[in-house]
Each structure stands twice: as structure tokens, then as C-alpha cells.
VOBA-1610 file (N, C-alpha, C; in pm, whole numbers, padded with zeros to 5 digits, always signed):
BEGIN
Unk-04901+01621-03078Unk-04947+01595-02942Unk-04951+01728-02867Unk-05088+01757-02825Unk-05081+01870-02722Unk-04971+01818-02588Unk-04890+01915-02530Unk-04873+01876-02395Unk-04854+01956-02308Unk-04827+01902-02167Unk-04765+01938-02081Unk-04643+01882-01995Unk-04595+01997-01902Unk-04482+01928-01844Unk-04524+01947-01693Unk-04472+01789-01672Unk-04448+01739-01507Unk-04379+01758-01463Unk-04367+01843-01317Unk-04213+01818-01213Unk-04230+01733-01138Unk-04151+01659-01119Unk-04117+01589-00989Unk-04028+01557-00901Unk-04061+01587-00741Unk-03949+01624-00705Unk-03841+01481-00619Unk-03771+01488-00641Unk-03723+01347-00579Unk-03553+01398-00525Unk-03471+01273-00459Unk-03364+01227-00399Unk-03325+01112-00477Unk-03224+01171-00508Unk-03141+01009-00552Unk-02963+01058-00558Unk-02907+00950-00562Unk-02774+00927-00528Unk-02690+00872-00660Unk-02596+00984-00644Unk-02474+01033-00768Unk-02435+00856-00809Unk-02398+00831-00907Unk-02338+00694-00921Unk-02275+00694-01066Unk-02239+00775-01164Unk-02240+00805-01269Unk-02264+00977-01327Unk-02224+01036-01226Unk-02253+01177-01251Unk-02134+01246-01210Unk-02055+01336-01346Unk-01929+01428-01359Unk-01945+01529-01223Unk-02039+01563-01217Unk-02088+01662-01105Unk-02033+01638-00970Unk-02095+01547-00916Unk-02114+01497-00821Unk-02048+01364-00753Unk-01955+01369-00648Unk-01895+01230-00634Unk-01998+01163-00643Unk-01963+01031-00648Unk-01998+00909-00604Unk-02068+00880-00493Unk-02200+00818-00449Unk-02255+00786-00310Unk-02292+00924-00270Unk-02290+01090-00339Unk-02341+01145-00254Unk-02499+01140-00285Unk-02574+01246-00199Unk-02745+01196-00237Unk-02733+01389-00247Unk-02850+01353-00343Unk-02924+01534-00370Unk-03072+01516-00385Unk-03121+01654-00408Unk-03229+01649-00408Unk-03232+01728-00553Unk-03372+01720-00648Unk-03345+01703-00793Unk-03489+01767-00809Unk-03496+01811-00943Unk-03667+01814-00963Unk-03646+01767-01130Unk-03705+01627-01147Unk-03760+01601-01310Unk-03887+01660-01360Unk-03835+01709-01488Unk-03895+01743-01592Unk-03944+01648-01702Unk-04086+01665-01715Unk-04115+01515-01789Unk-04279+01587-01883Unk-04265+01592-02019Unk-04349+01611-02135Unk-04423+01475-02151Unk-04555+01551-02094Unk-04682+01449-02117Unk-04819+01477-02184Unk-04831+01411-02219Unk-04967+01432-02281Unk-05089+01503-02186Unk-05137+01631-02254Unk-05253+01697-02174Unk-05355+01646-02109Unk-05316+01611-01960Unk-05397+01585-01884Unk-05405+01457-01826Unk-05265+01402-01860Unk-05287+01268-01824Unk-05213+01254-01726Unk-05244+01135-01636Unk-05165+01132-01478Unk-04977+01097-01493Unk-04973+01165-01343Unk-04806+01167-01332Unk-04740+01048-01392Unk-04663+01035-01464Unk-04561+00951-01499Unk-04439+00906-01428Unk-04434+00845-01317Unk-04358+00803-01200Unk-04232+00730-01281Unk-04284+00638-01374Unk-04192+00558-01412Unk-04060+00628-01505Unk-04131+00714-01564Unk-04133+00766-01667Unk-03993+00885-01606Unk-04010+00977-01490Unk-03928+01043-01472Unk-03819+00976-01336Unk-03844+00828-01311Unk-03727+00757-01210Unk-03642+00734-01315Unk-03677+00671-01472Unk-03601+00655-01614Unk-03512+00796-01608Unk-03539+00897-01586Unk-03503+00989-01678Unk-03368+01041-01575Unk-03406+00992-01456Unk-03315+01027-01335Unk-03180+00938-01376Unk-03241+00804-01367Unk-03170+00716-01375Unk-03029+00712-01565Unk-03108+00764-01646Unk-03000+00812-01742Unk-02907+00889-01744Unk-02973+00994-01662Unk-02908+01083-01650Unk-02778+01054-01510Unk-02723+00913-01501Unk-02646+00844-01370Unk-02709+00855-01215Unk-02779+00865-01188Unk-02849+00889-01015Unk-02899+00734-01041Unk-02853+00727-00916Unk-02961+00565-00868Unk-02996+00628-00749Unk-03073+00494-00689Unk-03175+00452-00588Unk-03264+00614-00569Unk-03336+00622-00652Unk-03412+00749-00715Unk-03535+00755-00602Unk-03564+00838-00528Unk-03705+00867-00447Unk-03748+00939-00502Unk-03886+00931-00522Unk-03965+01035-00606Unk-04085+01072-00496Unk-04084+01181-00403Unk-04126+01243-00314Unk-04314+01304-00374Unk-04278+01345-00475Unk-04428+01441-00475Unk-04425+01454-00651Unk-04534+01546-00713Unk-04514+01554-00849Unk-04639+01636-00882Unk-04601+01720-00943Unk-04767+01782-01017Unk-04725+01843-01122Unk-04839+01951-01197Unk-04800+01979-01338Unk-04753+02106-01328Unk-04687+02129-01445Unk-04590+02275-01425Unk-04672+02363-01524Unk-04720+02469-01509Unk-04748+02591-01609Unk-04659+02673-01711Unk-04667+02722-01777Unk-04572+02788-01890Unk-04561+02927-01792Unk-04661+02984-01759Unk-04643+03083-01648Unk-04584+03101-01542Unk-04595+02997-01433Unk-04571+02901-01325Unk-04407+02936-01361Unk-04319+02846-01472Unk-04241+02869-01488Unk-04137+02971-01567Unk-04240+03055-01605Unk-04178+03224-01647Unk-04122+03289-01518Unk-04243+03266-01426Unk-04224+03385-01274Unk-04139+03313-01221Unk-04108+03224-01202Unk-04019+03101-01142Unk-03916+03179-01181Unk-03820+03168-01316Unk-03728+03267-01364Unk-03601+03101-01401Unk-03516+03175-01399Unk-03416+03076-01439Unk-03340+02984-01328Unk-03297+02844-01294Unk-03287+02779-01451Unk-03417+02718-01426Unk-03549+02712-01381Unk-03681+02688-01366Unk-03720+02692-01525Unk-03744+02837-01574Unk-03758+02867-01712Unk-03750+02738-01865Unk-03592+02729-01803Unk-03517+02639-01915Unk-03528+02505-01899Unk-03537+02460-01789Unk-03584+02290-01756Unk-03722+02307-01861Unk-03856+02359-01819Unk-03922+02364-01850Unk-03930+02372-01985Unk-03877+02449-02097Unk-03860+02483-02246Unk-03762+02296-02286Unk-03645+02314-02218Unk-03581+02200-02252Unk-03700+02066-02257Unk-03760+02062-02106Unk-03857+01934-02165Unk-03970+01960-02224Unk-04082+02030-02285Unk-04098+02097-02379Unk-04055+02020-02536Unk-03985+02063-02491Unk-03874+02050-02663Unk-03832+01900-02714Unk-03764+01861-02588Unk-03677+01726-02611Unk-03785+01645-02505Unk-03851+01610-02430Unk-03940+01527-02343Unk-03876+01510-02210Unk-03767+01546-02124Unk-03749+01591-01998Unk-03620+01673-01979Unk-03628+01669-01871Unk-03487+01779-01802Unk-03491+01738-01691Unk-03353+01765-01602Unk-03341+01764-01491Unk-03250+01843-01436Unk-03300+01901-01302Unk-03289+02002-01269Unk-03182+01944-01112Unk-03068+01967-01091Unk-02983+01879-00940Unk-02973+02001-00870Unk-03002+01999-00725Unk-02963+02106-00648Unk-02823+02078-00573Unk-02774+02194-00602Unk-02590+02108-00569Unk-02548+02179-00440Unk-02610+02139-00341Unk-02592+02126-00172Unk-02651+02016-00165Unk-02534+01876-00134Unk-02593+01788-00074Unk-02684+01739+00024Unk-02736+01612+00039Unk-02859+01630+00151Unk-02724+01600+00248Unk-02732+01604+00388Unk-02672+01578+00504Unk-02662+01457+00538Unk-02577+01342+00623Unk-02611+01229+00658Unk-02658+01232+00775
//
């Protein structure tokens, strides 16, 4: 399969994650290996949130990521990208909570 990889950027809330108490909310970007050219996979990366322990998952925006895009980007941009690539997603948690 030719592919590519999707980011998408979303909010969802810790419920199962070593990281992160319980009930807090972050903001995240999924990594999701799709077939060249085919539309965003919504379902596809709320799953990937959701394994990875985050519930009530918002998925804000989404477009496709470049191999370039994410060279200049630099790290850990780089490695999400190679990781889903490789294995079919990644996820990426930004660890400053959102505010209430």
C-alpha cells in the first residue's frame, strides 16, 4: 500500500493514562497511516485516541502530513510521523493542560 499520514488535532480527557491524572483534558495531535489520497479518517484516529486511554475525544481539524512538513517540523513531530508510517498511528499529548 502506498501511503500517507494524517494529523489530527483534537482534546480529549486522561481516563486511563500513566501520564496524566484522571479527568484532566489536553490537547493531542493523532497520527494516522492512510492510504494515498484518501479522505480523513475521523473514526479511525478518535480509535486510536481512545486506546491509547483518553475519552470523550474532540477531534478539532485534520489534514495530511508531508515527509518534509515533518523533517522541518524536527522532533518529536519527526518520530510521530516515522512511528505511524511504520506501525499505522502515533500520538502525540501536549503536557500543559487545557485550563478550566
Amino acid at each position: 500500500m502506498i501511503a500517507e499520514v494524517h494529523i489530527f488535532l483534537a482534546k480529549a480527557t486522561a481516563s486511563g493514562v500513566e501520564r496524566f491524572p484522571v479527568g484532566q483534558r489536553h490537547a493531542m495531535h493523532i497520527y494516522v497511516r492512510q492510504p494515498l489520497g484518501s479522505a480523513h479518517d475521523w473514526e479511525t484516529a478518535e480509535v486510536v485516541a481512545l486506546k491509547c486511554g483518553w475519552s470523550q475525544v474532540e477531534i478539532l481539524k485534520a489534514g495530511t502530513l508531508s515527509a518534509d512538513t515533518a523533517e522541518r517540523k524536527g522532533e518529536p513531530e519527526r518520530s510521530c510521523y516515522q512511528s505511524a508510517l511504520e506501525s499505522g498511528d502515533a500520538i502525540l499529548v501536549y503536557s500543559t493542560p487545557e485550563s478550566a
